[in-house]
C-alpha positions in Angstrom: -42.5 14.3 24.4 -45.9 13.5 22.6 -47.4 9.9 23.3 -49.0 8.3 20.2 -52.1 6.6 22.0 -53.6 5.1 18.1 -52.3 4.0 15.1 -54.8 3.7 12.4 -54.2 2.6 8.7 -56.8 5.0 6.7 -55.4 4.1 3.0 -52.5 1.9 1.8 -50.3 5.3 2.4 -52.0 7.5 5.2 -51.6 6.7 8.2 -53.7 8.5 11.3 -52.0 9.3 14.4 -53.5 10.1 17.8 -51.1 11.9 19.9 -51.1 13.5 23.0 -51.1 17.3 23.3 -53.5 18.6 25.7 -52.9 22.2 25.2 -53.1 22.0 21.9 -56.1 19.9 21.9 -57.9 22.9 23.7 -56.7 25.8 21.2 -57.0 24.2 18.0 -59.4 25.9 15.6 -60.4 24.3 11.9 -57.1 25.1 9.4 -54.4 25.5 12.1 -51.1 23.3 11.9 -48.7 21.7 14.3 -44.9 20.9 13.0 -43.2 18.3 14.8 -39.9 16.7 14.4 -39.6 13.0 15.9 -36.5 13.4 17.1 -33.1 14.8 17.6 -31.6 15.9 13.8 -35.1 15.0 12.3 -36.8 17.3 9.8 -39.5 19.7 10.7 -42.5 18.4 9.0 -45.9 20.7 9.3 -48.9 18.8 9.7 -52.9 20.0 10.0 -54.6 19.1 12.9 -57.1 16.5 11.4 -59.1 16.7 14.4 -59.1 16.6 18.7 -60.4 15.3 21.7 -60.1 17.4 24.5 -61.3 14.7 27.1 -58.1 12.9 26.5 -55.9 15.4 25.3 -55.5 14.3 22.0 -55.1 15.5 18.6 -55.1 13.7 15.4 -52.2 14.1 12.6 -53.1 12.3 8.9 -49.8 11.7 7.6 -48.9 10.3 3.7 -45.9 8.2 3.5 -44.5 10.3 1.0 -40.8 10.4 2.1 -37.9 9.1 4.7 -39.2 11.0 7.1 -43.1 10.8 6.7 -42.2 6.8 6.4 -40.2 7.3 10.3 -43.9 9.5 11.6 -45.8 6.6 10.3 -44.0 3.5 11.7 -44.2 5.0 15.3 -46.5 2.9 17.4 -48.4 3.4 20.4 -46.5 4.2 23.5 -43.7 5.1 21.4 -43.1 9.5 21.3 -42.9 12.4 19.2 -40.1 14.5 20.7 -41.3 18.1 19.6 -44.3 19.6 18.3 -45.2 23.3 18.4 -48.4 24.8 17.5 -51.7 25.6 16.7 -50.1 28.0 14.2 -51.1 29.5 10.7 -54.8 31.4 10.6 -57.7 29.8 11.3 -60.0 29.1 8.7 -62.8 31.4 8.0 -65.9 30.1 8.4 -69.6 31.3 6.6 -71.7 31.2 9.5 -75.0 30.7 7.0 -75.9 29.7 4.1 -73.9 26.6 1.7 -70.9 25.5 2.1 -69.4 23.2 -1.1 -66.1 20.8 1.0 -63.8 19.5 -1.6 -61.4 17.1 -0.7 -58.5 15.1 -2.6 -56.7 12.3 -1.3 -55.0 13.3 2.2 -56.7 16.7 1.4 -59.5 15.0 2.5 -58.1 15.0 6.3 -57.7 18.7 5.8 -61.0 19.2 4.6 -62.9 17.3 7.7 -61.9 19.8 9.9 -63.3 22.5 8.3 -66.5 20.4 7.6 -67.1 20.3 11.3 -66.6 23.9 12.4 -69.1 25.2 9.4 -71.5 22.2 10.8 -71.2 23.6 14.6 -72.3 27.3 12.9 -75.5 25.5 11.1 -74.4 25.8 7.9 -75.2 23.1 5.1 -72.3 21.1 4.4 -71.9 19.1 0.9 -68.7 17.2 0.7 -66.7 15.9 -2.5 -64.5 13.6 -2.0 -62.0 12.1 -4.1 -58.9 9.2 -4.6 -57.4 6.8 -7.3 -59.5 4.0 -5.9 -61.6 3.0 -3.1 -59.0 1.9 -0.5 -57.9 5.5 -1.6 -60.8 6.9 -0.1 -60.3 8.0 3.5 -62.5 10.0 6.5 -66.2 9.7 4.3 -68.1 7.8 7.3 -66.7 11.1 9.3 -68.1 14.1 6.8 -71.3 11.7 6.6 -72.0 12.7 10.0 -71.7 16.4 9.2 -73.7 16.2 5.6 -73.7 15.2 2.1 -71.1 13.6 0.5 -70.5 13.1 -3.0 -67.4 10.1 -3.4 -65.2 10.2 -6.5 -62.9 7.6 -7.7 -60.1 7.8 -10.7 -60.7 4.4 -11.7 -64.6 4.1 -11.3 -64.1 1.4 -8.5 -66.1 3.1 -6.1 -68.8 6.2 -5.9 -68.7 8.1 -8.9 -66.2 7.5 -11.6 -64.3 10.6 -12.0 -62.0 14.2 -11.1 -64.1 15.9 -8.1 -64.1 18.8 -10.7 -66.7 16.7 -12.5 -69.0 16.2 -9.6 -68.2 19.9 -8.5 -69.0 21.1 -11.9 -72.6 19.6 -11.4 -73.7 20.3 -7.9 -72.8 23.9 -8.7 -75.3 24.4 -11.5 -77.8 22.5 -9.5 -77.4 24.2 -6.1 -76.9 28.1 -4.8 -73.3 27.4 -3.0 -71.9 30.0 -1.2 -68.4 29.4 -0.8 -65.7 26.3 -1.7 -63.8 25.2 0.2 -60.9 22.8 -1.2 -57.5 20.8 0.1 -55.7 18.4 -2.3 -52.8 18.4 -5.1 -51.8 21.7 -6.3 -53.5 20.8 -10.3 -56.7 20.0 -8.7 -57.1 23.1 -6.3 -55.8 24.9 -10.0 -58.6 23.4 -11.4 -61.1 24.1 -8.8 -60.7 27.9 -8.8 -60.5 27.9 -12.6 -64.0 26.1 -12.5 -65.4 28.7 -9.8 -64.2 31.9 -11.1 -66.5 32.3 -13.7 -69.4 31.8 -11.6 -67.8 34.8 -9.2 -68.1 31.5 -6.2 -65.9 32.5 -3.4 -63.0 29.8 -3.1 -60.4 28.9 -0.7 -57.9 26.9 -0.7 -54.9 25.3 1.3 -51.9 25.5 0.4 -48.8 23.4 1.0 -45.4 24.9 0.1 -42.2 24.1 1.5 -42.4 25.6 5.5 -39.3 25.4 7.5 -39.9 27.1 11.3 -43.8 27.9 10.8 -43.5 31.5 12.2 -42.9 33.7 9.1 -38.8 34.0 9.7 -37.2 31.7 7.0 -39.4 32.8 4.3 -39.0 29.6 3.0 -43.2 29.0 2.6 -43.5 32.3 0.6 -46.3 32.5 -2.1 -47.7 35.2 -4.2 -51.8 36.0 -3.6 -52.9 39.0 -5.5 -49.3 40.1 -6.8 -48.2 40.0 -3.3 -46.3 37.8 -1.6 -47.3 36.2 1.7 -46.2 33.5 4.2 -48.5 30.3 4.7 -47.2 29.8 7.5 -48.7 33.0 9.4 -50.8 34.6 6.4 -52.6 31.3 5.6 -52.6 28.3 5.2 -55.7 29.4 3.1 -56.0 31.7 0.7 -58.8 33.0 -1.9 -58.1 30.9 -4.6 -58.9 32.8 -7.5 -55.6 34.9 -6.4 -53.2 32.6 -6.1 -49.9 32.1 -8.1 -50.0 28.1 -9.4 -47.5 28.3 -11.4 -44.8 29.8 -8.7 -46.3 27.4 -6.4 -45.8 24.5 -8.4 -42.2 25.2 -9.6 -41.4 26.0 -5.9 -42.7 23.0 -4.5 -40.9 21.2 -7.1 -37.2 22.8 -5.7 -35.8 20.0 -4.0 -37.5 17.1 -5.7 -34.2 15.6 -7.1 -32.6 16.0 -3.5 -35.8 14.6 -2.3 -35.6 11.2 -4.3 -31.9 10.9 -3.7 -32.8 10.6 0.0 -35.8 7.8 -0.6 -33.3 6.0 -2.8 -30.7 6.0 -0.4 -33.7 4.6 2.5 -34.4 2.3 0.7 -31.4 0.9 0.3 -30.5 1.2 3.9 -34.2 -0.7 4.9 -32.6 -3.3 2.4 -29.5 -3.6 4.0 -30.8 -3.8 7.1 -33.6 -7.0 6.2 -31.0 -8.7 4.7 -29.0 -9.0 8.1 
Protein backbone atom coordinates (compact mmCIF):
# COMPACT_ATOMS: atom_id res chain seq x y z
CA UNK A 1 0.00 0.00 0.00
CA UNK A 2 1.30 3.46 -1.17
CA UNK A 3 0.21 6.54 1.13
CA UNK A 4 -0.66 9.68 -0.87
CA UNK A 5 1.01 12.36 1.56
CA UNK A 6 -0.15 15.65 -1.14
CA UNK A 7 -2.75 16.40 -3.32
CA UNK A 8 -2.03 19.30 -5.56
CA UNK A 9 -4.35 20.71 -8.38
CA UNK A 10 -1.63 21.83 -11.22
CA UNK A 11 -4.36 22.56 -14.13
CA UNK A 12 -8.13 22.24 -14.19
CA UNK A 13 -7.34 18.43 -15.25
CA UNK A 14 -3.88 17.36 -13.75
CA UNK A 15 -3.71 16.53 -10.74
CA UNK A 16 -0.07 15.88 -8.79
CA UNK A 17 0.22 13.18 -6.44
CA UNK A 18 2.84 12.67 -3.75
CA UNK A 19 3.01 9.10 -2.79
CA UNK A 20 5.04 7.12 -0.70
CA UNK A 21 7.63 4.68 -2.24
CA UNK A 22 10.86 4.78 -0.59
CA UNK A 23 12.57 2.28 -2.70
CA UNK A 24 11.58 3.72 -5.63
CA UNK A 25 12.26 7.15 -4.57
CA UNK A 26 16.05 5.99 -4.29
CA UNK A 27 16.28 4.17 -7.85
CA UNK A 28 14.43 6.40 -9.93
CA UNK A 29 16.48 7.87 -12.83
CA UNK A 30 14.94 10.82 -15.39
CA UNK A 31 12.37 8.85 -18.03
CA UNK A 32 11.58 5.74 -15.90
CA UNK A 33 7.80 4.81 -15.11
CA UNK A 34 5.88 3.25 -12.30
CA UNK A 35 2.33 1.46 -13.16
CA UNK A 36 0.04 1.25 -10.31
CA UNK A 37 -3.42 0.02 -10.04
CA UNK A 38 -5.52 1.53 -7.01
CA UNK A 39 -7.06 -1.31 -6.12
CA UNK A 40 -8.42 -4.77 -6.46
CA UNK A 41 -9.91 -5.25 -10.40
CA UNK A 42 -8.57 -1.72 -11.15
CA UNK A 43 -6.63 -1.09 -14.46
CA UNK A 44 -2.97 -0.96 -14.72
CA UNK A 45 -2.24 2.62 -15.59
CA UNK A 46 1.64 3.49 -16.31
CA UNK A 47 2.74 6.69 -15.00
CA UNK A 48 6.35 8.70 -15.22
CA UNK A 49 7.88 9.53 -12.20
CA UNK A 50 7.47 13.44 -12.27
CA UNK A 51 9.94 13.75 -9.70
CA UNK A 52 11.28 12.34 -5.87
CA UNK A 53 12.26 13.10 -2.48
CA UNK A 54 14.32 10.63 -1.07
CA UNK A 55 14.30 12.29 2.54
CA UNK A 56 10.67 11.31 2.81
CA UNK A 57 10.38 8.60 0.55
CA UNK A 58 8.32 10.05 -1.87
CA UNK A 59 7.74 10.26 -5.49
CA UNK A 60 5.55 12.44 -7.52
CA UNK A 61 2.88 11.00 -10.19
CA UNK A 62 1.17 13.96 -12.60
CA UNK A 63 -1.89 12.38 -13.59
CA UNK A 64 -4.68 13.87 -16.47
CA UNK A 65 -8.16 13.06 -15.68
CA UNK A 66 -8.63 11.67 -18.91
CA UNK A 67 -10.77 8.57 -18.04
CA UNK A 68 -12.75 6.42 -15.21
CA UNK A 69 -9.92 5.38 -13.86
CA UNK A 70 -7.44 8.38 -14.11
CA UNK A 71 -10.76 10.31 -12.52
CA UNK A 72 -10.58 7.36 -9.36
CA UNK A 73 -6.22 8.18 -9.12
CA UNK A 74 -7.13 11.75 -8.92
CA UNK A 75 -9.92 11.89 -6.29
CA UNK A 76 -7.68 9.96 -3.79
CA UNK A 77 -6.71 12.19 -0.90
CA UNK A 78 -4.14 12.18 1.55
CA UNK A 79 -3.95 9.36 3.90
CA UNK A 80 -6.00 7.52 1.59
CA UNK A 81 -3.63 4.43 -0.50
CA UNK A 82 -2.63 3.19 -3.76
CA UNK A 83 -2.77 -0.63 -3.40
CA UNK A 84 0.13 -1.60 -6.05
CA UNK A 85 2.77 0.08 -7.87
CA UNK A 86 5.79 -1.60 -9.48
CA UNK A 87 8.68 0.01 -10.83
CA UNK A 88 11.20 2.20 -11.84
CA UNK A 89 10.86 0.43 -15.18
CA UNK A 90 11.42 1.37 -18.99
CA UNK A 91 15.19 2.89 -19.94
CA UNK A 92 16.41 5.67 -18.46
CA UNK A 93 16.70 8.65 -20.38
CA UNK A 94 19.96 9.49 -22.10
CA UNK A 95 21.42 12.35 -21.04
CA UNK A 96 24.16 14.90 -23.10
CA UNK A 97 26.52 15.46 -20.47
CA UNK A 98 27.68 18.98 -22.45
CA UNK A 99 26.71 21.19 -24.53
CA UNK A 100 22.57 22.46 -25.22
CA UNK A 101 19.89 20.86 -24.44
CA UNK A 102 16.35 22.27 -26.20
CA UNK A 103 13.21 20.66 -23.39
CA UNK A 104 9.88 20.72 -25.12
CA UNK A 105 6.99 20.18 -23.21
CA UNK A 106 3.06 19.90 -24.07
CA UNK A 107 0.40 19.92 -21.68
CA UNK A 108 1.05 16.87 -19.01
CA UNK A 109 4.14 16.31 -21.23
CA UNK A 110 5.34 18.99 -19.52
CA UNK A 111 5.57 16.73 -16.14
CA UNK A 112 7.49 14.32 -18.26
CA UNK A 113 9.72 16.84 -19.52
CA UNK A 114 10.87 18.25 -15.85
CA UNK A 115 12.50 15.34 -15.02
CA UNK A 116 14.70 15.20 -17.72
CA UNK A 117 15.36 19.05 -17.34
CA UNK A 118 16.84 18.22 -14.00
CA UNK A 119 19.19 15.32 -14.62
CA UNK A 120 20.75 17.31 -17.81
CA UNK A 121 20.96 20.43 -15.19
CA UNK A 122 22.94 18.10 -12.49
CA UNK A 123 25.49 17.21 -15.68
CA UNK A 124 25.97 21.21 -16.40
CA UNK A 125 24.41 21.27 -19.40
CA UNK A 126 22.31 24.37 -20.57
CA UNK A 127 18.74 23.80 -20.37
CA UNK A 128 16.09 25.90 -22.57
CA UNK A 129 12.61 24.79 -21.90
CA UNK A 130 9.39 25.31 -24.21
CA UNK A 131 6.54 24.96 -22.69
CA UNK A 132 3.10 24.77 -23.94
CA UNK A 133 -1.01 24.49 -23.12
CA UNK A 134 -4.52 25.78 -24.40
CA UNK A 135 -4.45 28.55 -21.89
CA UNK A 136 -2.71 29.75 -18.90
CA UNK A 137 -4.36 27.71 -16.08
CA UNK A 138 -3.16 25.12 -18.78
CA UNK A 139 0.25 25.78 -18.06
CA UNK A 140 1.72 23.51 -15.30
CA UNK A 141 5.52 22.86 -13.56
CA UNK A 142 7.21 26.47 -15.28
CA UNK A 143 8.25 28.02 -11.70
CA UNK A 144 10.07 24.33 -11.49
CA UNK A 145 12.10 24.28 -15.03
CA UNK A 146 12.84 28.11 -14.08
CA UNK A 147 14.96 26.86 -11.56
CA UNK A 148 16.88 24.65 -13.94
CA UNK A 149 16.96 27.42 -17.01
CA UNK A 150 15.25 29.15 -19.63
CA UNK A 151 11.90 28.86 -20.34
CA UNK A 152 10.02 29.91 -23.30
CA UNK A 153 5.83 29.59 -22.37
CA UNK A 154 3.39 29.06 -25.19
CA UNK A 155 -0.25 29.40 -25.01
CA UNK A 156 -3.04 28.21 -27.89
CA UNK A 157 -5.12 31.04 -27.19
CA UNK A 158 -2.50 33.89 -26.62
CA UNK A 159 -3.71 34.30 -22.93
CA UNK A 160 -0.49 33.91 -21.53
CA UNK A 161 3.57 33.87 -22.68
CA UNK A 162 3.77 33.60 -26.25
CA UNK A 163 0.70 33.09 -28.40
CA UNK A 164 1.29 29.93 -30.25
CA UNK A 165 2.26 25.86 -31.13
CA UNK A 166 5.74 25.26 -29.24
CA UNK A 167 6.76 24.35 -32.84
CA UNK A 168 6.72 28.15 -33.43
CA UNK A 169 8.95 29.11 -30.57
CA UNK A 170 11.14 25.88 -31.33
CA UNK A 171 11.38 26.85 -34.88
CA UNK A 172 13.01 30.14 -33.66
CA UNK A 173 15.34 29.36 -30.88
CA UNK A 174 16.74 26.78 -33.23
CA UNK A 175 17.94 29.23 -35.90
CA UNK A 176 19.09 31.48 -33.29
CA UNK A 177 20.95 29.07 -31.03
CA UNK A 178 23.56 25.84 -31.60
CA UNK A 179 21.21 23.10 -29.82
CA UNK A 180 22.47 19.97 -29.45
CA UNK A 181 19.72 17.64 -28.83
CA UNK A 182 15.65 17.89 -28.26
CA UNK A 183 14.22 16.59 -26.09
CA UNK A 184 10.15 16.44 -26.32
CA UNK A 185 6.88 14.80 -24.24
CA UNK A 186 3.31 15.78 -25.30
CA UNK A 187 0.48 14.64 -27.87
CA UNK A 188 1.52 12.31 -30.49
CA UNK A 189 0.78 15.42 -33.63
CA UNK A 190 3.05 17.61 -31.79
CA UNK A 191 6.10 15.26 -31.04
CA UNK A 192 5.18 14.43 -35.21
CA UNK A 193 5.73 17.82 -35.69
CA UNK A 194 8.76 18.34 -33.68
CA UNK A 195 10.88 15.70 -35.36
CA UNK A 196 9.50 16.87 -38.78
CA UNK A 197 10.86 20.38 -37.83
CA UNK A 198 14.33 18.93 -36.60
CA UNK A 199 15.15 16.50 -39.25
CA UNK A 200 16.20 18.84 -41.66
CA UNK A 201 18.52 20.44 -39.54
CA UNK A 202 20.18 16.69 -38.83
CA UNK A 203 19.15 17.98 -34.63
CA UNK A 204 19.19 14.75 -32.62
CA UNK A 205 15.50 14.30 -31.21
CA UNK A 206 13.93 12.18 -28.71
CA UNK A 207 10.81 11.64 -27.83
CA UNK A 208 8.38 9.81 -25.34
CA UNK A 209 6.08 7.80 -26.27
CA UNK A 210 2.81 6.70 -24.91
CA UNK A 211 1.08 3.62 -26.40
CA UNK A 212 -1.18 1.33 -24.82
CA UNK A 213 1.18 -0.73 -22.00
CA UNK A 214 -0.46 -3.49 -20.14
CA UNK A 215 2.26 -5.41 -17.56
CA UNK A 216 5.34 -2.92 -18.31
CA UNK A 217 7.88 -5.80 -18.69
CA UNK A 218 7.85 -6.58 -22.55
CA UNK A 219 5.40 -9.82 -22.21
CA UNK A 220 1.96 -8.74 -23.52
CA UNK A 221 3.33 -6.87 -26.37
CA UNK A 222 0.58 -4.73 -26.11
CA UNK A 223 2.96 -1.30 -26.13
CA UNK A 224 4.65 -2.42 -29.39
CA UNK A 225 5.93 0.37 -31.83
CA UNK A 226 7.94 0.39 -34.92
CA UNK A 227 11.58 2.60 -34.66
CA UNK A 228 13.62 2.26 -37.69
CA UNK A 229 11.36 -0.63 -39.39
CA UNK A 230 11.69 -2.57 -36.29
CA UNK A 231 9.45 -3.09 -33.81
CA UNK A 232 10.16 -2.47 -30.14
CA UNK A 233 8.53 -2.47 -26.67
CA UNK A 234 8.14 1.01 -24.76
CA UNK A 235 7.89 -0.56 -22.04
CA UNK A 236 11.57 -2.01 -21.77
CA UNK A 237 13.07 -0.52 -25.17
CA UNK A 238 11.97 3.04 -24.32
CA UNK A 239 9.93 4.97 -23.33
CA UNK A 240 12.12 7.28 -25.65
CA UNK A 241 13.05 6.83 -28.78
CA UNK A 242 15.08 8.93 -31.69
CA UNK A 243 12.34 10.63 -33.05
CA UNK A 244 13.19 10.92 -36.52
CA UNK A 245 12.56 6.96 -36.59
CA UNK A 246 9.48 6.58 -35.34
CA UNK A 247 6.22 5.18 -36.92
CA UNK A 248 3.36 8.14 -36.20
CA UNK A 249 1.13 6.86 -38.12
CA UNK A 250 1.01 3.12 -36.50
CA UNK A 251 1.24 4.93 -33.33
CA UNK A 252 -1.60 6.98 -33.79
CA UNK A 253 -3.98 4.41 -35.20
CA UNK A 254 -2.87 2.13 -32.25
CA UNK A 255 -3.46 4.37 -29.65
CA UNK A 256 -6.72 5.05 -31.18
CA UNK A 257 -7.83 0.96 -30.71
CA UNK A 258 -10.07 1.11 -27.98
CA UNK A 259 -11.27 4.68 -28.12
CA UNK A 260 -14.97 3.68 -28.77
CA UNK A 261 -14.65 1.13 -25.73
CA UNK A 262 -12.95 3.83 -23.95
CA UNK A 263 -15.92 6.44 -24.15
CA UNK A 264 -18.53 3.83 -23.60
CA UNK A 265 -16.94 3.43 -20.13
CA UNK A 266 -16.77 7.53 -19.37
CA UNK A 267 -20.37 7.49 -20.48
CA UNK A 268 -21.44 4.89 -18.45
CA UNK A 269 -19.33 6.94 -15.16
CA UNK A 270 -20.85 9.42 -15.73
CA UNK A 271 -23.97 8.28 -15.48
CA UNK A 272 -23.26 6.23 -12.43
CA UNK A 273 -21.66 9.71 -10.53
CA UNK A 274 -25.18 10.99 -11.61
CA UNK A 275 -27.03 8.47 -10.14
CA UNK A 276 -25.30 8.42 -7.23
CA UNK A 277 -25.69 12.75 -6.52
CA UNK A 278 -29.03 12.38 -7.17
CA UNK A 279 -29.61 10.04 -4.02
Amino acid sequence: MHKILRQTQLSPNVIRLDVEASRIARTRQPGQFVIVRKGEGSERIPLTIADARTDEGSISLVIQAAGKSTRELVALQPGQFIQDMVGPLGRATELIAQGCALCVGGGVGTAVVYPIAQGLHRNGVQVISVIGGRSKPWVIFEPELRRLGEVVVCTDDGSYGRHGFVTDAVKDLLSQRKIDVVYVVGPVPMMRAMAELTRPLKVHTIVSLNPIMVDGTGMCGGCRVSVGNETKFACVDGPEFDGHLVDFDLLSDRLSTYRQIEQQVNARHEEACKIGLNR
